[in-house]
C-alpha positions as CSV (number, residue, x, y, z in Angstrom):
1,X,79.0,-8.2,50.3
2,X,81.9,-7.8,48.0
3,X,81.4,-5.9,44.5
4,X,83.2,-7.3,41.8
5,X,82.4,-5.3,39.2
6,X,79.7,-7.3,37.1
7,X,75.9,-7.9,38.1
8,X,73.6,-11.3,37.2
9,X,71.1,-10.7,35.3
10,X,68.3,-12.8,34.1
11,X,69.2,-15.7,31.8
12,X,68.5,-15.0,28.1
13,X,67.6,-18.9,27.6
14,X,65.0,-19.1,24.3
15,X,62.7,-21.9,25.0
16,X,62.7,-23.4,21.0
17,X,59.7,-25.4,21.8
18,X,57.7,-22.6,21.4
19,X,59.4,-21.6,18.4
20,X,57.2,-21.6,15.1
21,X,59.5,-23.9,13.1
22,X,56.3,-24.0,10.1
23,X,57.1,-19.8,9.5
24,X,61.0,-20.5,9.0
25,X,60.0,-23.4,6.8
26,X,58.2,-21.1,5.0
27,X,60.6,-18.6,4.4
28,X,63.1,-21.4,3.7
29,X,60.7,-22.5,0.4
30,X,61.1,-18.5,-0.3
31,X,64.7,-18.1,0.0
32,X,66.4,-21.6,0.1
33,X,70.0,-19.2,0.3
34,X,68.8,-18.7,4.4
35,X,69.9,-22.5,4.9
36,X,73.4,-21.7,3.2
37,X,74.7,-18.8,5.7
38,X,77.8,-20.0,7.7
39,X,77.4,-17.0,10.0
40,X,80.9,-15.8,8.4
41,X,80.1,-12.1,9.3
42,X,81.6,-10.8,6.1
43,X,78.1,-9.3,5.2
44,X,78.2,-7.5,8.5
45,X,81.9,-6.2,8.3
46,X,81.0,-4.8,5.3
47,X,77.7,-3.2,6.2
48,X,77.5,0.9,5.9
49,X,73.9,0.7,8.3
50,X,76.2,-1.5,10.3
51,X,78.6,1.0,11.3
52,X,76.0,3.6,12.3
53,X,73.1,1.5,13.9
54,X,72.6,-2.4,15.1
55,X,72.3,-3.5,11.2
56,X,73.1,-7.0,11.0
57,X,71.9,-9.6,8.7
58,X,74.5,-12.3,10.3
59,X,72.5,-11.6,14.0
60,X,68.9,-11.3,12.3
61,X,69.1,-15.1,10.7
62,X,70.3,-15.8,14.1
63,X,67.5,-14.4,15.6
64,X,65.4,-16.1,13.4
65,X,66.8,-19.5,14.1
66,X,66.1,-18.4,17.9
67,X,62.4,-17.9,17.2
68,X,62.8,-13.8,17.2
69,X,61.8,-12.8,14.3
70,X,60.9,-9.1,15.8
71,X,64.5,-8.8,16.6
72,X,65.8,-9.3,13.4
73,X,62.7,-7.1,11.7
74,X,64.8,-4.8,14.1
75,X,68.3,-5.3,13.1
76,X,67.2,-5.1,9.2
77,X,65.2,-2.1,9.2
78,X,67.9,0.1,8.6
79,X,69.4,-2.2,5.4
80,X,69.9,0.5,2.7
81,X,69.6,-2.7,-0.3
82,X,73.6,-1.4,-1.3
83,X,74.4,-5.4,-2.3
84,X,78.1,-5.1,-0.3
85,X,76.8,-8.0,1.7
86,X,76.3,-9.7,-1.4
87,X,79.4,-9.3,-3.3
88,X,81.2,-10.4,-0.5
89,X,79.3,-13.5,0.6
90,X,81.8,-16.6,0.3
91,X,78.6,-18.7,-0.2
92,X,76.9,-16.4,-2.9
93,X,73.4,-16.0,-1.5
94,X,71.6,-13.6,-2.9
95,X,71.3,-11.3,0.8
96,X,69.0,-8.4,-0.8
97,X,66.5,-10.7,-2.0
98,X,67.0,-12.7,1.4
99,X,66.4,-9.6,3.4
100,X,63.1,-8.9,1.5
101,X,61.7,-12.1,1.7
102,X,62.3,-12.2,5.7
103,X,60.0,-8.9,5.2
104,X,57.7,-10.9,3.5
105,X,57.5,-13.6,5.9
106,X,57.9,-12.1,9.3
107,X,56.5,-8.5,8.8
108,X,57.0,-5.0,7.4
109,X,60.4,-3.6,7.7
């Protein structure tokens, strides 16, 4: 067998029957902003957590939209509330106040 450098691994496919669309709805009624992110990234450039650990609000709504919600509890645990994100956010959502009310929906940070 030839190596080629790279291994298969398992496929990372999320099965989005089984996600719980009623708990994103809920946080949606929360924080309406969640429905405005583009996934721009600009939060995330900007992120001091971000440059030391996997701090990512761009990933996290991702996640959420996946049906992980415990990966983005993950990636936002380390959000130290500095409002960069915020002031660079071409679409204005309020991220600090997003980032709590994913807390508030999805679990303790």
């Amino acid at each position: 067998m030839v190596d080629f450098g790279f291994g298969l691994v398992p496929s990372s496919r999320i099965n989005l029957d089984l996600f719980d669309k009623a708990r994103y709805e809920e946080l949606a009624s929360v924080e309406p902003d969640v429905r405005k992110c583009m996934s721009c990234g600009s939060c995330t450039a900007v992120c001091t957590a971000g440059k030391y650990s996997a701090t990512s609000l761009r990933e996290a709504i991702e996640c959420i939209h996946n049906g992980q919600p415990d990966k983005a509890l993950g990636m936002l645990k380390s959000c130290q509330f500095c409002g960069k994100c915020t002031m660079v956010c071409p679409r204005g959502i309020n991220t600090r106040h997003l980032i709590l009310s994913i807390n508030k929906t999805y679990g303790k940070l």
